[in-house]
C-alpha positions in Angstrom: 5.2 9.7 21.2 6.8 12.7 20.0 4.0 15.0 17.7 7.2 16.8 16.0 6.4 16.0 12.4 3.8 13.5 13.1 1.1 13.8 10.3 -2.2 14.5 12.2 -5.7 15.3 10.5 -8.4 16.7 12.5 -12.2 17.1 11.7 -14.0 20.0 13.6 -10.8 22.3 13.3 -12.6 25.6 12.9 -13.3 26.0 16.2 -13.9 25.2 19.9 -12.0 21.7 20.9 -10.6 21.1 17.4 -9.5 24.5 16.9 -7.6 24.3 20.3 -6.6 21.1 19.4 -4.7 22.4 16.4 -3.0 25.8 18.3 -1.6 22.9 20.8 -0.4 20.7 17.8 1.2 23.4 15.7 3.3 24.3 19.0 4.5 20.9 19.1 5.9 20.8 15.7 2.8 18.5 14.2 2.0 18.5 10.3 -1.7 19.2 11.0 -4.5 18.7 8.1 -7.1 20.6 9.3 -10.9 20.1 8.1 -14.6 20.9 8.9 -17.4 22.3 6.5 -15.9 26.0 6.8 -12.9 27.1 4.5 -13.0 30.5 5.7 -13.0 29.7 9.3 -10.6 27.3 8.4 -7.8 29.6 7.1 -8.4 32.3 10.1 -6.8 29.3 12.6 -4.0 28.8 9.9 -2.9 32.0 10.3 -3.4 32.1 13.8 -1.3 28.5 14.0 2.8 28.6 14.8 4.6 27.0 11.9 1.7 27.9 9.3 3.3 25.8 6.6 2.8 23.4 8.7 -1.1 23.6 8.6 -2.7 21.9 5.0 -6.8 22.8 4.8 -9.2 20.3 3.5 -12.9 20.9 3.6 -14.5 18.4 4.7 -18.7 17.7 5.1 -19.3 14.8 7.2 -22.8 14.5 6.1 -22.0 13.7 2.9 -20.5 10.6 4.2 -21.3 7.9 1.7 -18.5 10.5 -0.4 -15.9 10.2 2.2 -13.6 7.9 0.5 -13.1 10.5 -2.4 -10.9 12.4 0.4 -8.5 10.0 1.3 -5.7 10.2 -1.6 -6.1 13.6 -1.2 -5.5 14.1 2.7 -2.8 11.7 2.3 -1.0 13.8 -0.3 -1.0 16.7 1.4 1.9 15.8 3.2 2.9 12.2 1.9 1.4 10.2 4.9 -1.1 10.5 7.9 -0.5 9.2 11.3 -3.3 10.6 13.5 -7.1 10.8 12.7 -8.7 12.8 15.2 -13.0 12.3 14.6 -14.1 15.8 16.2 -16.8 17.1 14.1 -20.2 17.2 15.2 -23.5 18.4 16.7 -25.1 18.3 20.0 -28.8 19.1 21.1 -30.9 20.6 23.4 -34.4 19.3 23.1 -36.9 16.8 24.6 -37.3 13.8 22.8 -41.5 14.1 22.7 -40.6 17.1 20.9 -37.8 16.2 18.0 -38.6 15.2 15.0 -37.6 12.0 13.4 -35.5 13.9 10.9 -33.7 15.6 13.2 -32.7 12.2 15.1 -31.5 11.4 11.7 -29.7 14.5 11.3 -27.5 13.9 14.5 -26.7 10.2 13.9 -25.4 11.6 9.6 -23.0 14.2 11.7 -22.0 12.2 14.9 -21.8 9.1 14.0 -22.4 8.1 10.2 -19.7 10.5 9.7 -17.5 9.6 11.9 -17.5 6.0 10.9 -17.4 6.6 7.6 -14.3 8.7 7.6 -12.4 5.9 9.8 -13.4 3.4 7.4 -12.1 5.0 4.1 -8.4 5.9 6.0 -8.8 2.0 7.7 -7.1 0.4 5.0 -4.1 2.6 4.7 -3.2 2.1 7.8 -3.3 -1.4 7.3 -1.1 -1.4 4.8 1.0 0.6 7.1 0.2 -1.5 9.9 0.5 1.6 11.8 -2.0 4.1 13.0 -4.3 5.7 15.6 -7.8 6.8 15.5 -8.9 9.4 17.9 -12.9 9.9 18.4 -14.1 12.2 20.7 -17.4 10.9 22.1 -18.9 12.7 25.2 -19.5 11.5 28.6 -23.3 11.9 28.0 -21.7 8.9 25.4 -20.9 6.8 29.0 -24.7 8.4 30.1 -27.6 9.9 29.1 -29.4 13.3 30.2 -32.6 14.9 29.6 -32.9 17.4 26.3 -29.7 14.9 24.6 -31.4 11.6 24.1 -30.6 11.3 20.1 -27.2 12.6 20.5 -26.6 10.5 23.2 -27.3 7.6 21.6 -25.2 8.6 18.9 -22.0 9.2 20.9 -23.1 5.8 22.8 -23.0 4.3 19.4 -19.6 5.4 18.8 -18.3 3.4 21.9 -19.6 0.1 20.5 -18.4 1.0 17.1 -14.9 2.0 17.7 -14.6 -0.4 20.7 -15.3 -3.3 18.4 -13.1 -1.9 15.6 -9.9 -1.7 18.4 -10.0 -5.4 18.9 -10.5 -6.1 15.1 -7.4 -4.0 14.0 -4.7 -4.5 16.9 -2.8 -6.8 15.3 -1.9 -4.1 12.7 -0.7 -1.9 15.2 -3.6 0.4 15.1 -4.5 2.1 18.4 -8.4 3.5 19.1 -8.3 6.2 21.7 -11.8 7.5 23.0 -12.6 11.2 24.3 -15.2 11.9 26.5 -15.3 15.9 27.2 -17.6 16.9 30.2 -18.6 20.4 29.7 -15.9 22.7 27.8 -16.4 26.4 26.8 -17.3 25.8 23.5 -20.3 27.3 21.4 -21.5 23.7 21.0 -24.7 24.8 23.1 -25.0 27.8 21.0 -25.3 25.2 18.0 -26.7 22.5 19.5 -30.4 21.5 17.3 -33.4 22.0 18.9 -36.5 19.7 17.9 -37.3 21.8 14.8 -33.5 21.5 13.6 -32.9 25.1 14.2 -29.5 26.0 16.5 -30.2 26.7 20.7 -28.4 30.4 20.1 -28.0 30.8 23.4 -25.1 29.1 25.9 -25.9 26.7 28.8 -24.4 28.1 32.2 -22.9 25.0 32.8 -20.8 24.9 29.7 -19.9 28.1 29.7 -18.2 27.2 33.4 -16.9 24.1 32.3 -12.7 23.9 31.2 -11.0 25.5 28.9 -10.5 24.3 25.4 -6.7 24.7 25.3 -6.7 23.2 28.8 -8.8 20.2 27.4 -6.5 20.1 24.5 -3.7 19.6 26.4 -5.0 16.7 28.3 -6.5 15.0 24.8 -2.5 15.4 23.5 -1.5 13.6 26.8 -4.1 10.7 26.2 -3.1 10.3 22.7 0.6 10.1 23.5 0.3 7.3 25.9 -2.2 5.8 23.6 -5.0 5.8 26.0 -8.2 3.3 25.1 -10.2 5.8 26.6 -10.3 8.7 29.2 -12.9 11.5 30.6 -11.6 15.3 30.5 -13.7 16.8 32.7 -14.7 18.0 35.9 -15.1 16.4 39.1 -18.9 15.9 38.8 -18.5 14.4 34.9 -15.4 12.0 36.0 -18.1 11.0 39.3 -21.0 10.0 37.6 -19.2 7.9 35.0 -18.3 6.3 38.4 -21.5 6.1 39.8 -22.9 5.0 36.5 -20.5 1.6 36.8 -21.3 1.2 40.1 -24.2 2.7 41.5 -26.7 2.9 38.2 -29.5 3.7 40.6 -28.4 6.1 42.1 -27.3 7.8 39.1 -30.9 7.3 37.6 -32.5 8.9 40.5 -30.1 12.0 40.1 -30.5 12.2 36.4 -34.0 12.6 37.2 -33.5 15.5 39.3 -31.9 18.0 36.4 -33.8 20.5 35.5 -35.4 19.7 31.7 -35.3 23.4 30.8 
């Protein structure tokens, strides 16, 4: 796959892996609808993009996901077609699960995963029609695994495997491909905004993300996947890409060194 004028609309764009994400697309030539919550964040990568015209902004809330549909003539007209989806917007948390409230579990499923879906489903039937298309979702590896202090938004991004793996088998006879992301820990703020159990943001950074890779060196790996229409892949470090390992093979051992992380 060459991205040169490929039509590519990613959710999450203001910033961390989606705003890398874009930088690596807009090098490559891509036609790049880029969308999160934040207009004026937004327009600050535009400007930072090569090829600016080639960058369209369309605000997009993915808790409002029963409204989702509404968006798809639009992101469509922005450039005439759309031949990437990539699902990158959402939350994380950092909080024990005898301490978040029910709301809050609700909060993270509306971004992660209600979201997500919805926004698949609404573009679903144009590429039907085309009988061309991929679908990008970045999941997590806590989506292959769960840790202490992530319990609802591990099951969320675990709920996105056995949506989207489902979905692949459903829609590959239109030539639709479903690629799954799982980032271990990337220098992102996503610890900074990661919900507590009150629903109020962390504001501070985990050590271990702030050590983990680089977004634009993650962003280049997530462009090799989707070019050779990976079903899935880990981008991570050695310890992320070893316990999904261990976690196939070994799930005790795994368990018993979950159980050792510090709940902090």
């Amino acid at each position: 796959m060459n991205f040169e004028n490929k039509v590519v609309w990613i959710t999450g764009a203001s910033s961390g892996i989606g705003k890398a994400t874009v930088f690596a697309l807009a090098k490559k030539k891509a036609k790049v609808i880029i969308s999160s919550r934040n207009v004026e964040k937004l327009e600050k990568v535009k400007v930072r993009c090569e090829n600016p015209e080639n960058i369209k902004i369309l605000q997009v809330d993915l808790d409002d996901y029963q409204n989702l549909q509404k968006l798809i003539q639009r992101a469509i007209s922005l450039f005439g077609e759309i031949d990437i989806l990539i699902n990158n917007g959402g939350i994380s948390q950092r909080s024990l699960a005898i301490d978040t409230g029910i709301t809050i579990d609700h909060q993270i499923f509306k971004t992660n995963y209600f979201g997500t879906v919805a926004l698949s489903k609404a573009l679903l039937p144009y590429f039907v029609a085309k009988k061309e298309g991929h679908i990008v979702v970045i999941t997590s590896v806590v989506g292959k695994l769960g840790t202490p202090l992530r319990s609802s938004y591990a099951a969320s991004k675990h709920a996105l495997h056995g949506f989207f793996d489902s979905l692949r088998a459903e829609i590959h006879k239109y030539n639709i491909d479903v690629t799954l992301v799982c980032p271990g820990y990337v220098n992102t703020n996503v610890s900074m905004n990661a919900l507590t159990g009150d629903g109020t943001p962390q504001n501070t950074m985990d050590k271990k993300t702030a050590a983990g890779l680089e977004p634009a060196y993650f962003a280049k790996k997530l462009l090799k996947a989707i070019k050779n229409r990976k079903q899935e892949v880990v981008i991570g470090g050695a310890l992320e890409k070893l316990s999904v390992y261990v976690k196939r093979f070994f799930p005790k051992v795994l368990a018993k060194m979950i159980r050792k992380l510090a709940v902090t």
